[in-house]
C-alpha positions in Angstrom: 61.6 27.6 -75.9 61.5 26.2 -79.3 60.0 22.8 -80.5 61.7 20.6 -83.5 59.5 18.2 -85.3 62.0 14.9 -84.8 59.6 13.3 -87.7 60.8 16.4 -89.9 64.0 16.8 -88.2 66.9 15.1 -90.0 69.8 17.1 -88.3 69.8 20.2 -85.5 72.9 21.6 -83.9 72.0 22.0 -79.6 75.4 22.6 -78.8 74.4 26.1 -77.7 71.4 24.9 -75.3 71.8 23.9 -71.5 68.5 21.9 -70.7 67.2 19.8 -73.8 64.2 17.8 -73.0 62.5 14.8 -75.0 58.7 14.5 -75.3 56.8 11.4 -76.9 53.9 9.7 -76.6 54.9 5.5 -76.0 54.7 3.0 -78.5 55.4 -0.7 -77.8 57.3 0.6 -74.4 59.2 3.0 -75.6 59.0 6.4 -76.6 59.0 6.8 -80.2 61.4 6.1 -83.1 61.9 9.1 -84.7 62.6 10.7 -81.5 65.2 8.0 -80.1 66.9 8.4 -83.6 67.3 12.0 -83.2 68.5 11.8 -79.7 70.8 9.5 -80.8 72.4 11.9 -83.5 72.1 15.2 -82.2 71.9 15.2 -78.6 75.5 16.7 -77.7 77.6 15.1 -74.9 77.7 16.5 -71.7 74.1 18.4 -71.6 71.5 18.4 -68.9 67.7 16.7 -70.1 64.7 15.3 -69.0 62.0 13.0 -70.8 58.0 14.2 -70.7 56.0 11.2 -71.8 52.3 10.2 -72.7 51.1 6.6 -72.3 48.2 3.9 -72.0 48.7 2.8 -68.7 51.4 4.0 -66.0 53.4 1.9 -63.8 56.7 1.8 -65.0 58.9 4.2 -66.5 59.0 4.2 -70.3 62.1 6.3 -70.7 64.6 3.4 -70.8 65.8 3.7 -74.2 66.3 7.2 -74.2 67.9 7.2 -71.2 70.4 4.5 -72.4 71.0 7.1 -75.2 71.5 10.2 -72.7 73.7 8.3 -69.9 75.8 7.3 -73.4 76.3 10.7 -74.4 77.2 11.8 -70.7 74.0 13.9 -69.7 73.0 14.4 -66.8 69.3 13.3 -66.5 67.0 16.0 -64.4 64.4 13.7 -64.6 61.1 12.5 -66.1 57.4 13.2 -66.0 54.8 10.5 -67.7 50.8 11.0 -67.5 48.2 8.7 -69.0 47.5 10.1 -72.8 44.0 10.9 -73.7 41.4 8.4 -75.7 40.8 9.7 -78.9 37.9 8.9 -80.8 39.8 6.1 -83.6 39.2 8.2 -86.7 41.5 10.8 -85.2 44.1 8.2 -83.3 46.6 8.7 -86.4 46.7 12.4 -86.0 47.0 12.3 -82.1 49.7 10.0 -82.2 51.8 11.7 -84.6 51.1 15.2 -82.3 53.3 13.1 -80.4 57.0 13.3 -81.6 58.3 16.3 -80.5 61.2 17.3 -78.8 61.6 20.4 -77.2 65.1 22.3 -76.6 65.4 25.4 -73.9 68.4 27.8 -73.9 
């Protein structure tokens, strides 16, 4: 497994991966920018991915956007976990929501 950075991440070739998957905690309903913009350039077509998210309150899926994105580039979407993310003290909130734009690739 190996984890890119998609707030570091300007470009990444995953041509040679079979199961990509997107993680991000959820801001304003959706998961976050950096990541959607990087799903958007360098998700190939025709790959097989799933979406791991963190949020404030479940209920609905949050994974709309990237999904869009995905079904766009011909995926085929494996599926999608969510959980509640942690409350962290608000000194720290900064650092634990930028812990939160990863995206993770699997060959």
């Amino acid at each position: 497994m190996t984890l890119i950075d998609a707030a570091e991440a300007s470009d990444a070739d995953l041509s040679g991966y079979e199961l990509i998957g997107f993680a991000s905690g959820i801001y304003f309903g959706k998961m976050n920018e950096k990541v959607l913009e990087f799903a958007g350039k360098c998700l190939p077509e025709n790959k097989k991915v799933f979406f791991i998210f963190t949020c404030g309150s479940m209920g609905k899926s949050y994974t709309k956007a990237i999904k869009g994105i995905a079904v766009s580039k011909g995926a085929e979407i494996l599926g999608e976990y969510g959980c509640r993310g942690g409350e962290p003290p608000p000194v720290s909130r900064l650092y634990f929501c930028m812990d939160c734009q990863f995206v993770a690739r699997y060959r």
